[in-house]
N, CA, C and O atoms as CSV, one atom per row, in Angstrom:
chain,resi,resn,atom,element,x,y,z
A,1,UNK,N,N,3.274,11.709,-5.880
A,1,UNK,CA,C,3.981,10.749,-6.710
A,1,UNK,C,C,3.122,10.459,-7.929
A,1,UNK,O,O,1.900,10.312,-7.896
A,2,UNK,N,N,3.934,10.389,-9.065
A,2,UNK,CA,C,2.959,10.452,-10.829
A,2,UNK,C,C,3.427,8.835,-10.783
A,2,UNK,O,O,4.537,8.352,-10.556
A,3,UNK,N,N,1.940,8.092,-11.134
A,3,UNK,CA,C,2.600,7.065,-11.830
A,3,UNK,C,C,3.083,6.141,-11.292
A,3,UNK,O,O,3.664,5.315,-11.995
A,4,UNK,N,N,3.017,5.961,-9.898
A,4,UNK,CA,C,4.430,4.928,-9.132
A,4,UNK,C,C,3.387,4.229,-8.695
A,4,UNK,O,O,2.407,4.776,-8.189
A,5,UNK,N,N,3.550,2.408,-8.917
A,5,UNK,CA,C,2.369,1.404,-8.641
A,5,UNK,C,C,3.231,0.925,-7.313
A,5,UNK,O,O,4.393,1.241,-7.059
A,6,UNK,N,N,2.408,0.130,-6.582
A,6,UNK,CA,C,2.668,-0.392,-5.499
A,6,UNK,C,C,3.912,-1.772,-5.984
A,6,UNK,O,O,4.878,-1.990,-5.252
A,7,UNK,N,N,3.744,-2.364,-6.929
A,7,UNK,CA,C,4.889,-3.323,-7.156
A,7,UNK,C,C,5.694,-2.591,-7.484
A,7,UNK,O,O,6.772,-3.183,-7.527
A,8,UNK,N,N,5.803,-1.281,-7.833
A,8,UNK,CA,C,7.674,-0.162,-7.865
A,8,UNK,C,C,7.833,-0.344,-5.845
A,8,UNK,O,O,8.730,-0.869,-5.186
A,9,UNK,N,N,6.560,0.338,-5.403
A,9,UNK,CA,C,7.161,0.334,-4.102
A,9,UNK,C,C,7.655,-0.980,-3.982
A,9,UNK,O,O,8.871,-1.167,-4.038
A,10,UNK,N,N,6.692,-2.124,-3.789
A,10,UNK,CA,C,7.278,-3.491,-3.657
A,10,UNK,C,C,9.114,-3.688,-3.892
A,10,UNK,O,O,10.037,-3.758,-3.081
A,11,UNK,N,N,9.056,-3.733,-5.519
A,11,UNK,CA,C,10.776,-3.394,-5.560
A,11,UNK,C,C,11.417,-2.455,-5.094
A,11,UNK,O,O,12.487,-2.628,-4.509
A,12,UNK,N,N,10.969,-1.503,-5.243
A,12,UNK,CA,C,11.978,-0.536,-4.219
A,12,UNK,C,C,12.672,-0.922,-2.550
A,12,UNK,O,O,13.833,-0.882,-2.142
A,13,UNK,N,N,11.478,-1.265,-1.922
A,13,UNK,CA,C,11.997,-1.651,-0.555
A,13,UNK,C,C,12.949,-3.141,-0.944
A,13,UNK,O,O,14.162,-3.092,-0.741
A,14,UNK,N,N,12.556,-3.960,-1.297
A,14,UNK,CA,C,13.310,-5.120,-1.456
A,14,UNK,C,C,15.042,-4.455,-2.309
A,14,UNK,O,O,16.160,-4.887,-2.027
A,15,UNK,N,N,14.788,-3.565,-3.140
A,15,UNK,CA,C,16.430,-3.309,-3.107
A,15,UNK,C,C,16.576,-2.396,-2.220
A,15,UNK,O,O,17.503,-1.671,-2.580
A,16,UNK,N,N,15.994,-1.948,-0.926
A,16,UNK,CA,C,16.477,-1.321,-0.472
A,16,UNK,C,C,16.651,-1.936,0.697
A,16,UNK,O,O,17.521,-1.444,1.417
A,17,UNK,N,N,16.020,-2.966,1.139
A,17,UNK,CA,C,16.584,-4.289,2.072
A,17,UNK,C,C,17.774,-4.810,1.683
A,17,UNK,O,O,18.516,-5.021,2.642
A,18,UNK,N,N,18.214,-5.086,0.653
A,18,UNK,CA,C,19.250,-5.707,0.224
A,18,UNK,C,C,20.577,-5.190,-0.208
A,18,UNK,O,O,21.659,-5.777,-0.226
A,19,UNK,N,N,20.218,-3.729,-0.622
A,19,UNK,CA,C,21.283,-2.980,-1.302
A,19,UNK,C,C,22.448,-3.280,-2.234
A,19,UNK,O,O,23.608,-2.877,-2.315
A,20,UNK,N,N,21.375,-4.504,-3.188
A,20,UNK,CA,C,21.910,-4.728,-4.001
A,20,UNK,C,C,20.942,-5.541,-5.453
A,20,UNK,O,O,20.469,-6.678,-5.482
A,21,UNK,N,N,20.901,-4.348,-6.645
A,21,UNK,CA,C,19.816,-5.366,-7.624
A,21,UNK,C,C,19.684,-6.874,-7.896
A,21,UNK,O,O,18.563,-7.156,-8.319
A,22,UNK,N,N,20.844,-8.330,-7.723
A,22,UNK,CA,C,20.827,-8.836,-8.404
A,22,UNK,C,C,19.779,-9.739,-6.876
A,22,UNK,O,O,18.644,-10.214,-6.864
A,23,UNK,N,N,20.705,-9.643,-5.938
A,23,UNK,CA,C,19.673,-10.343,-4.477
A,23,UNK,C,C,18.649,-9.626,-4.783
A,23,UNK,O,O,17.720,-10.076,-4.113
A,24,UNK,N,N,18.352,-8.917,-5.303
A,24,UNK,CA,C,16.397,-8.056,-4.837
A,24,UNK,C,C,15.878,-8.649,-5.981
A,24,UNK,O,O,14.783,-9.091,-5.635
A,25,UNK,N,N,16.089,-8.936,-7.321
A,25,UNK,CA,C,15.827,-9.650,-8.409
A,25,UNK,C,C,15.652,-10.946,-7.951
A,25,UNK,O,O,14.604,-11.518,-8.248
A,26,UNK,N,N,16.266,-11.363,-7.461
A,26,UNK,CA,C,16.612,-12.948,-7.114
A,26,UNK,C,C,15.138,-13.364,-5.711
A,26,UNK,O,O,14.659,-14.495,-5.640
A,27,UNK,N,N,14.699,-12.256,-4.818
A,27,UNK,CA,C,14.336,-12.248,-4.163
A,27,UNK,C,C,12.614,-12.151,-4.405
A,27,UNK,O,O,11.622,-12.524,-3.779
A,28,UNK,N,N,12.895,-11.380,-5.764
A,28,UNK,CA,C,11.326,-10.995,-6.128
A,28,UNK,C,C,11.592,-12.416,-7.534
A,28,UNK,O,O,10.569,-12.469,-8.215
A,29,UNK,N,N,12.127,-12.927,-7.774
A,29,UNK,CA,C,11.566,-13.995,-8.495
A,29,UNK,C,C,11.731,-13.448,-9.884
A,29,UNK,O,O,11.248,-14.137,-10.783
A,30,UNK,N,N,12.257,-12.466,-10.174
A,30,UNK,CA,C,12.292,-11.391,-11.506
A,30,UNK,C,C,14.144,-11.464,-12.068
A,30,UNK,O,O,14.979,-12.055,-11.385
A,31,UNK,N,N,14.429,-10.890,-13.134
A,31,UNK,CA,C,15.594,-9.970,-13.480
A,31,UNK,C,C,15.672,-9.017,-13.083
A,31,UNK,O,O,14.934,-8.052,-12.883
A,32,UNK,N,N,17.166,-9.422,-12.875
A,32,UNK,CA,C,17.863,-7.860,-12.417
A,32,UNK,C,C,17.950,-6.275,-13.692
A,32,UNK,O,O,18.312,-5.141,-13.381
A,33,UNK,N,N,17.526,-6.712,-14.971
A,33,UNK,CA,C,17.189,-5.166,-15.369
A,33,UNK,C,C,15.559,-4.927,-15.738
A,33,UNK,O,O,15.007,-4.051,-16.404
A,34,UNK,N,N,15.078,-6.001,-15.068
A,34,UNK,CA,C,13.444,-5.492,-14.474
A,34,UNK,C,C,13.514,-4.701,-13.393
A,34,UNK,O,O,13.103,-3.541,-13.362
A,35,UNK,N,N,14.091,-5.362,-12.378
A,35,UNK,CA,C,14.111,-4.644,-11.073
A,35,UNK,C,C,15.089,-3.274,-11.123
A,35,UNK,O,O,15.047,-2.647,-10.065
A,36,UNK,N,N,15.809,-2.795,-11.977
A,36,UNK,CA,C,16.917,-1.806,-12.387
A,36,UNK,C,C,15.941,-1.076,-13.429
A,36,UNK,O,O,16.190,0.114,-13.625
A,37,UNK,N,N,15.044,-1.546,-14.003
A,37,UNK,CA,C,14.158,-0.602,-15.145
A,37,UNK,C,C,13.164,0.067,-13.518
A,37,UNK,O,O,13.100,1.265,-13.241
A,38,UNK,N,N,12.580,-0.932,-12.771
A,38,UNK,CA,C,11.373,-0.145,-12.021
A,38,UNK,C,C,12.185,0.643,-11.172
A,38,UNK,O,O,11.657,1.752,-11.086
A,39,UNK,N,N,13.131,0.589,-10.565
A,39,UNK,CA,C,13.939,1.820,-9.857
A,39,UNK,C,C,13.823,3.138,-10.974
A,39,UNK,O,O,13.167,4.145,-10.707
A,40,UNK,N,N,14.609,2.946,-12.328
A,40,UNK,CA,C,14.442,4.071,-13.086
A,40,UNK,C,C,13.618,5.032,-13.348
A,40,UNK,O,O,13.882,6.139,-13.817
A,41,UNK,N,N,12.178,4.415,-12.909
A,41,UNK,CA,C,11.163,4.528,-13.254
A,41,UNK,C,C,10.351,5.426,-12.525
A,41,UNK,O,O,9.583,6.288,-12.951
A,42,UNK,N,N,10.702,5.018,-11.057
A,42,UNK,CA,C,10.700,5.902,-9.861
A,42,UNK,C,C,11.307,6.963,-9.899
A,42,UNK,O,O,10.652,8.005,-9.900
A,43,UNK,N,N,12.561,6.995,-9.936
A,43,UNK,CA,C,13.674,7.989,-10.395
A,43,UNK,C,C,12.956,8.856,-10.886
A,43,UNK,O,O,12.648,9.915,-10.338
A,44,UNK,N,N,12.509,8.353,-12.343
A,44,UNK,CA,C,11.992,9.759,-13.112
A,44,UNK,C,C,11.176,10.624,-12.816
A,44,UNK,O,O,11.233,11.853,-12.839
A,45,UNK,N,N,9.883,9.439,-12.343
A,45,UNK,CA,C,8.650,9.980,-11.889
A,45,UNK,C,C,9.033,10.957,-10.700
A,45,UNK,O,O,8.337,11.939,-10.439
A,46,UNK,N,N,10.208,10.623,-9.978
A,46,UNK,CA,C,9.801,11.628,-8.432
A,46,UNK,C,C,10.888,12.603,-8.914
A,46,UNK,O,O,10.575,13.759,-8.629
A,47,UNK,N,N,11.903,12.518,-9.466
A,47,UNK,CA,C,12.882,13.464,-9.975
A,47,UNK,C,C,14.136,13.449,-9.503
A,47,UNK,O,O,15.105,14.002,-10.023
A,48,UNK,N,N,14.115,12.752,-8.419
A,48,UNK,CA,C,15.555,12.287,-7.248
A,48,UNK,C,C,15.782,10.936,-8.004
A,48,UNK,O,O,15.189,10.261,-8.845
A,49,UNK,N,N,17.275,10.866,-7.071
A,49,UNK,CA,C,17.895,9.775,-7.019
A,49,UNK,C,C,17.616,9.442,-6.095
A,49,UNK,O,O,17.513,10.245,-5.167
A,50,UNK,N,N,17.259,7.515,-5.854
A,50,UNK,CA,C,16.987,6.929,-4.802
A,50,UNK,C,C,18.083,5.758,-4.136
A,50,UNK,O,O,17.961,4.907,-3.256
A,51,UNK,N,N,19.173,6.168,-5.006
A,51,UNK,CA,C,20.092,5.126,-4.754
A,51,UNK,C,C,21.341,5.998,-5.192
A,51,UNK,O,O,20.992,6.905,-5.948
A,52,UNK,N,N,22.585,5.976,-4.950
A,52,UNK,CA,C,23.928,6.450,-5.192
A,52,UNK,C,C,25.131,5.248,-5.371
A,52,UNK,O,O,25.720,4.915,-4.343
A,53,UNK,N,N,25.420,4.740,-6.371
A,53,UNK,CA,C,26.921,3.698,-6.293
A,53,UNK,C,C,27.864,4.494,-6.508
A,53,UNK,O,O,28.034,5.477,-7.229
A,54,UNK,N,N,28.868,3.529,-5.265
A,54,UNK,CA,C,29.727,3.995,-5.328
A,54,UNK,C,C,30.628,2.722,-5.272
A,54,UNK,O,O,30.583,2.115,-4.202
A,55,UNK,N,N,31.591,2.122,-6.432
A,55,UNK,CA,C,32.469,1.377,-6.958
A,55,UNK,C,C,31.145,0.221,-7.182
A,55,UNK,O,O,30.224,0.665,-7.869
A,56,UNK,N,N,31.005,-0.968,-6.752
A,56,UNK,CA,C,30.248,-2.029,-6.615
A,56,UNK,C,C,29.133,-2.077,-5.639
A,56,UNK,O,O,28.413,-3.071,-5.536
A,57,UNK,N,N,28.973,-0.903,-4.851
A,57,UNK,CA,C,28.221,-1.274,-3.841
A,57,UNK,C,C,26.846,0.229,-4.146
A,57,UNK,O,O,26.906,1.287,-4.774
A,58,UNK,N,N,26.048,-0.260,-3.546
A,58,UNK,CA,C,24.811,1.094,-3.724
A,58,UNK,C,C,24.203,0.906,-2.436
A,58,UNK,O,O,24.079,-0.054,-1.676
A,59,UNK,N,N,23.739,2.545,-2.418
A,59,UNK,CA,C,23.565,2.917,-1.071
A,59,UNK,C,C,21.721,4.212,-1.027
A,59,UNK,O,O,21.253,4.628,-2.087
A,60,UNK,N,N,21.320,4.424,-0.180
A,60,UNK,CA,C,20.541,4.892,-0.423
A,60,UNK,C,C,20.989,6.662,-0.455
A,60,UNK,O,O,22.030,7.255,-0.172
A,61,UNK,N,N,20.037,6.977,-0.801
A,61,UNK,CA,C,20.053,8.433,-0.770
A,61,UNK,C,C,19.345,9.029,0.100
A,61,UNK,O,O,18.406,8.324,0.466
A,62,UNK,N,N,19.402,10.232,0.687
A,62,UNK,CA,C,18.462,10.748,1.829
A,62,UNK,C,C,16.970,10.906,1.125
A,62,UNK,O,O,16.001,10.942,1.883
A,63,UNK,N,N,16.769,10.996,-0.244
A,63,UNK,CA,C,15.560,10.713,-1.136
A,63,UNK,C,C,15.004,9.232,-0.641
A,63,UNK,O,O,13.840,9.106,-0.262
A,64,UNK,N,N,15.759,8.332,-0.668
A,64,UNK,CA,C,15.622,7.279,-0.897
A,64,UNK,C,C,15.249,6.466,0.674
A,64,UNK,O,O,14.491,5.498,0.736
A,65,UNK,N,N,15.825,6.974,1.672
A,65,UNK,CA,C,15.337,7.013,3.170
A,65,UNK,C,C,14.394,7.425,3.065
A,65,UNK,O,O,13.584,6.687,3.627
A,66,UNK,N,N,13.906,8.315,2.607
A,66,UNK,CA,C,12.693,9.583,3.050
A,66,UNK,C,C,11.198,8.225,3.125
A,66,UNK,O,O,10.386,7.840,3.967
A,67,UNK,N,N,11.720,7.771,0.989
A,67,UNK,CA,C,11.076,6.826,0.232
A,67,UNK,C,C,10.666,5.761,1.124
A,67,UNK,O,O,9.540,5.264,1.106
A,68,UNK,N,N,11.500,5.460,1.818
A,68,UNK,CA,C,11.704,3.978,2.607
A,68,UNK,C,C,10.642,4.033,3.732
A,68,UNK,O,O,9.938,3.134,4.192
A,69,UNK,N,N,10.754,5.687,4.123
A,69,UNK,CA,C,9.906,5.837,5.799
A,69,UNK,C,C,8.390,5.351,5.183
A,69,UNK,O,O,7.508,4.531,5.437
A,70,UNK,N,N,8.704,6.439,4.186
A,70,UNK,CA,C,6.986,6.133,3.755
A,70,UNK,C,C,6.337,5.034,3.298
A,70,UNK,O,O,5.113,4.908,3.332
A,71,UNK,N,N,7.189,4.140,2.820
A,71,UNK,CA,C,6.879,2.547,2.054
A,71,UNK,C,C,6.504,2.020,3.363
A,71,UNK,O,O,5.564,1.225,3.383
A,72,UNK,N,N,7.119,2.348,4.531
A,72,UNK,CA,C,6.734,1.596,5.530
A,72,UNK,C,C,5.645,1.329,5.920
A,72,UNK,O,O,5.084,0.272,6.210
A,73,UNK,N,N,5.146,3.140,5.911
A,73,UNK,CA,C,4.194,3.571,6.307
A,73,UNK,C,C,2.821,3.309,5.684
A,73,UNK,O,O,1.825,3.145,6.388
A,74,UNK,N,N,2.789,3.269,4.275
A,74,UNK,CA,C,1.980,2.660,3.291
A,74,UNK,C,C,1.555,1.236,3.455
A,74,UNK,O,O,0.434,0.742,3.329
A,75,UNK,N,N,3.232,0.430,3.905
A,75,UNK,CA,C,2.787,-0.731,4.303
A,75,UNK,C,C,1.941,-1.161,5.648
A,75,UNK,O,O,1.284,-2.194,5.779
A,76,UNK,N,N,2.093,-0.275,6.464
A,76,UNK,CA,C,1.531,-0.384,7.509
A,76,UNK,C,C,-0.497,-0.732,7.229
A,76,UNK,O,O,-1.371,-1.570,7.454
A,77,UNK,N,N,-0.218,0.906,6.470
A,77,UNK,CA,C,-1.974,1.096,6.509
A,77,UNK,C,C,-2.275,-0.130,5.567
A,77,UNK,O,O,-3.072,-0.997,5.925
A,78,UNK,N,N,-1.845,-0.166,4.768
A,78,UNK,CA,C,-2.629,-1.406,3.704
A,78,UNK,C,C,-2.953,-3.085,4.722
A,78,UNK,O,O,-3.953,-3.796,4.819
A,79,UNK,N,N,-1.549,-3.171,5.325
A,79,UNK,CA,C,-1.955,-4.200,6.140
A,79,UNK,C,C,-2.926,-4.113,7.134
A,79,UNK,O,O,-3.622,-5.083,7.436
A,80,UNK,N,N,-3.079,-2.427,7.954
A,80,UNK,CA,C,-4.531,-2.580,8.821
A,80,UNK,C,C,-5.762,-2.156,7.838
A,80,UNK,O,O,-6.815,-1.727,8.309
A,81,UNK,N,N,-5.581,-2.284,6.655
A,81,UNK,CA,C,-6.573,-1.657,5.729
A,81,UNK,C,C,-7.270,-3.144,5.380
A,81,UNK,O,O,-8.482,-3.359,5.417
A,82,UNK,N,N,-6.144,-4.201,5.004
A,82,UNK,CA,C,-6.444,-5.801,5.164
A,82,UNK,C,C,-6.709,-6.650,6.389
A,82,UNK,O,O,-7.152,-7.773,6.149
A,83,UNK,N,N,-6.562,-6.393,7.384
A,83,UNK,CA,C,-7.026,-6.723,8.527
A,83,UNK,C,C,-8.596,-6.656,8.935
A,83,UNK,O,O,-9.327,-7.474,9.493
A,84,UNK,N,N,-8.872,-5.026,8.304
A,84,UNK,CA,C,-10.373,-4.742,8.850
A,84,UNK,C,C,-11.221,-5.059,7.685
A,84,UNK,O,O,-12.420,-5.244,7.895
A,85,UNK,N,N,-10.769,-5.145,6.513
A,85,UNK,CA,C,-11.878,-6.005,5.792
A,85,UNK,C,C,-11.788,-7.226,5.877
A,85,UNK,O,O,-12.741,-7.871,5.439
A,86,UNK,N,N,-10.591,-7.986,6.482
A,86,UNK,CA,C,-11.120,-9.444,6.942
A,86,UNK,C,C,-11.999,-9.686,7.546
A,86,UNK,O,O,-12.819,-10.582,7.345
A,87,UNK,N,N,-11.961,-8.805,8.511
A,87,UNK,CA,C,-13.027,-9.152,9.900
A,87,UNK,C,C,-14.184,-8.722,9.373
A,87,UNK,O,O,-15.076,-8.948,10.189
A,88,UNK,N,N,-14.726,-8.056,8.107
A,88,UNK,CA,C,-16.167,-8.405,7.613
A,88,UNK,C,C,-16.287,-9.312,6.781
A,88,UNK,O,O,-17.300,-9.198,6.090
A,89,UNK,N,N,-15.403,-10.521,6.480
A,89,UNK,CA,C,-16.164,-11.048,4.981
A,89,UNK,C,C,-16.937,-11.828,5.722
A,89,UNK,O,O,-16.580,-12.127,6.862
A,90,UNK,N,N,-18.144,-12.288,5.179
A,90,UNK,CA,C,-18.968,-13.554,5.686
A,90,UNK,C,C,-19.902,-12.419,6.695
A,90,UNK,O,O,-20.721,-13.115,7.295
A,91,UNK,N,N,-20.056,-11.109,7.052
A,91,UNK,CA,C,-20.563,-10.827,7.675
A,91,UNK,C,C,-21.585,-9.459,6.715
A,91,UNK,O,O,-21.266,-8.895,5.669
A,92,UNK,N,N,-22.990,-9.248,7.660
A,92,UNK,CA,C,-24.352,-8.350,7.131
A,92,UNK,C,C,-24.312,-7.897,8.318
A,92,UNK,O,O,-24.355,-8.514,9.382
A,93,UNK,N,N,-24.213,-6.591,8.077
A,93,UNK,CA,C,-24.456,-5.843,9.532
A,93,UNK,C,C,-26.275,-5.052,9.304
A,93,UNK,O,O,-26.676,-4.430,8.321
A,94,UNK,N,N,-26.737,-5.249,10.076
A,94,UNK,CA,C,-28.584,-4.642,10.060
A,94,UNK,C,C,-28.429,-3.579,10.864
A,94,UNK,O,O,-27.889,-3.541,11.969
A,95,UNK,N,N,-29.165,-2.321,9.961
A,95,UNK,CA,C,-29.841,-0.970,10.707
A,95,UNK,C,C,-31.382,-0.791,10.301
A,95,UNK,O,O,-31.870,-0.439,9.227
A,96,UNK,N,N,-31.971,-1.138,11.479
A,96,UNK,CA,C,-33.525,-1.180,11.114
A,96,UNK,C,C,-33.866,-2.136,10.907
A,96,UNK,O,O,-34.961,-2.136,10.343
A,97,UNK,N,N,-33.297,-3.423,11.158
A,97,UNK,CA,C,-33.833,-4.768,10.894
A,97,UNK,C,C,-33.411,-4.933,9.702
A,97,UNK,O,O,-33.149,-6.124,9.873
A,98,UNK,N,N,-32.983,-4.670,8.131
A,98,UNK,CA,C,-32.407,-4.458,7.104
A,98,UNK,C,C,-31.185,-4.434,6.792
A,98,UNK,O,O,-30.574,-3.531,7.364
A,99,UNK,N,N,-30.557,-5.088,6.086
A,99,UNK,CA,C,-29.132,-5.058,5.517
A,99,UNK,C,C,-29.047,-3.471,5.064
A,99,UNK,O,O,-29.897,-3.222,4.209
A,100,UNK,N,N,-28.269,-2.393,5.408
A,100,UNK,CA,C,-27.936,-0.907,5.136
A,100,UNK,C,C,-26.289,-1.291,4.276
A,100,UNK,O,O,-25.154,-1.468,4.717
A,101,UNK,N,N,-26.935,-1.297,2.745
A,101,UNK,CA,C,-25.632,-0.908,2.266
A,101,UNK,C,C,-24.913,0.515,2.156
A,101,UNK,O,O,-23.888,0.773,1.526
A,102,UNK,N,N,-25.562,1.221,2.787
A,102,UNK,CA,C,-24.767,2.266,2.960
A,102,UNK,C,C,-24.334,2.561,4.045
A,102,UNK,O,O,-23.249,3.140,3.984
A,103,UNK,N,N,-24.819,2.369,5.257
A,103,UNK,CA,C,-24.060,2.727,6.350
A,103,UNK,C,C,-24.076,2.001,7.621
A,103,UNK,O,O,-24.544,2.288,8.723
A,104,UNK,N,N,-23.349,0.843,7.113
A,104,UNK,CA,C,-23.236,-0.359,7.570
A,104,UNK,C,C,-22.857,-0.440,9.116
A,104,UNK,O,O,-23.409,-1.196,9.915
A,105,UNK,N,N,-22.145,0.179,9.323
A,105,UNK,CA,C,-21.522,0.425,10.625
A,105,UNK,C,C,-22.282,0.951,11.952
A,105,UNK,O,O,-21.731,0.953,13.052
A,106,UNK,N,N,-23.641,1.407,11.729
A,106,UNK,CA,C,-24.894,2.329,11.974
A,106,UNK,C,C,-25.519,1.020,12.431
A,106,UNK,O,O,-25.884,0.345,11.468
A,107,UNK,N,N,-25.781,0.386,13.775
A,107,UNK,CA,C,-27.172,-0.236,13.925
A,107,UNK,C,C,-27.896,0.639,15.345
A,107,UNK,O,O,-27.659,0.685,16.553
A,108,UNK,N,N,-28.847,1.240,14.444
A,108,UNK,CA,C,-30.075,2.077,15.137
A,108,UNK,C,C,-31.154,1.763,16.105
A,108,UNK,O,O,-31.876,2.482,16.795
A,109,UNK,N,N,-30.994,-0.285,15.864
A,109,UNK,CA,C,-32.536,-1.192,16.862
A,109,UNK,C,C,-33.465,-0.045,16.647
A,109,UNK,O,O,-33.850,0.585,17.632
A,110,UNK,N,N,-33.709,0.157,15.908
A,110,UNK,CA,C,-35.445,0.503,15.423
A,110,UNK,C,C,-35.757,2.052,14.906
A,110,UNK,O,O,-35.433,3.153,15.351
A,111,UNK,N,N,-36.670,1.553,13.562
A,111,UNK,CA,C,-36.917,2.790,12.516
A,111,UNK,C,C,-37.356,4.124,12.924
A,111,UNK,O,O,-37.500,5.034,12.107
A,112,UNK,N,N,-37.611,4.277,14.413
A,112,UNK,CA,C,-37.839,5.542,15.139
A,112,UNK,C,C,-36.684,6.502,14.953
A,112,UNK,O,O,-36.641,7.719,14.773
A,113,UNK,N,N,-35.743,5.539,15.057
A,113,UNK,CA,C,-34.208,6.732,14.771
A,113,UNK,C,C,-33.631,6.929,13.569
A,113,UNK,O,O,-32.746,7.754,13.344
A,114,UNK,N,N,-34.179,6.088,12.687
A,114,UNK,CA,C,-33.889,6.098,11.053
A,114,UNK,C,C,-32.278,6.929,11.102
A,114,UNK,O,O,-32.221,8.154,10.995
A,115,UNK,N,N,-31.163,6.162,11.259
A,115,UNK,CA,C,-29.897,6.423,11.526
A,115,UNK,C,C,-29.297,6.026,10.036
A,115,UNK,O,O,-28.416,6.524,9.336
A,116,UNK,N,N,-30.053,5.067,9.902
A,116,UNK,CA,C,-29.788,4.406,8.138
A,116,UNK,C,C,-29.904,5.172,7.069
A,116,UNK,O,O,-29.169,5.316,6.091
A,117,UNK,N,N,-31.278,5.817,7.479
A,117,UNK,CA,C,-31.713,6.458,6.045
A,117,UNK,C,C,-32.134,5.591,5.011
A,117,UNK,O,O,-32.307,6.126,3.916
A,118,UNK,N,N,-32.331,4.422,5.100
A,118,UNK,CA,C,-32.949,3.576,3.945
A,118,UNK,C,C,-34.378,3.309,4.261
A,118,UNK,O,O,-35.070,2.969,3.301
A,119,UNK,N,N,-34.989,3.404,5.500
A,119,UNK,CA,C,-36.368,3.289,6.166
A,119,UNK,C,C,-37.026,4.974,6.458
A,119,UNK,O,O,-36.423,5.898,7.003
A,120,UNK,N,N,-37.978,4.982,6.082
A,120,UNK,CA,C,-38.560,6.355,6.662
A,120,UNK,C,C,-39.088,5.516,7.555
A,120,UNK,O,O,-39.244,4.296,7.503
A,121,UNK,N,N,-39.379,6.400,8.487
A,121,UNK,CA,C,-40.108,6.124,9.538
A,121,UNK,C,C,-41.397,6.857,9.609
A,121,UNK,O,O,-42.161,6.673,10.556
C-alpha cells in the first residue's frame, strides 16, 4: 500500500461499520467530503474500488472486505504492540548490574556471560 496513513484506515473501517459516509463523518467528528476525499484516496493509491453504490445505499467490495480483514488485523497488532510497551514505562531492566540499552530483555546476573555486550568481561 503507497501512501495510505492509519487515519485513511481509521476512516475506512468506520465507513465500513456504518455503510454509510454521512454516519462515519458524524462518527469521526469530521465532514462527510473529508471522509469521501480519504476513501478516494485509498481508491487511488490501491487501484480498486472499496465501496460500490447502488441507488442510496453503499456496499463493500470484495477489495474492500479483503481491506477490512486486514484493518482488523493491523488493529489487532498495534493494540498488542500498545499493550507491551505499557508494561515497560516506568521500568530499567539490568544486564550485568547496568541499565543495557540495547538489549534490554537479556538479564545475564553477571559479566562472566557478557550476554549484553556493553561489559567486557
Amino acid at each position: 500500500m503507497k501512501n495510505i496513513t492509519l487515519r485513511q484506515l481509521v476512516v475506512f473501517k468506520t465507513v465500513a461499520r456504518h455503510l454509510h459516509f454521512t454516519r462515519a463523518a458524524e462518527a469521526l467528528g469530521t465532514s462527510q467530503p473529508s471522509v469521501f476525499m480519504q476513501i478516494k484516496q485509498i481508491e487511488d493509491n490501491l487501484g480498486v474500488a472499496l465501496f460500490e453504490q447502488i441507488g442510496k445505499r453503499i456496499y463493500l467490495t470484495e477489495a474492500g472486505r479483503e481491506l477490512q480483514r486486514y484493518g482488523k488485523e493491523i488493529n489487532r497488532q498495534l493494540a498488542e504492540a500498545e499493550t507491551a510497551l505499557d508494561r515497560r514505562k516506568g521500568s530499567v531492566e539490568v544486564c550485568c548490574g547496568w541499565p543495557s540499552p540495547r538489549r534490554p530483555s537479556i538479564s545475564c546476573r553477571g559479566c562472566s556471560r557478557n550476554l549484553c555486550g556493553d561489559i567486557q568481561a
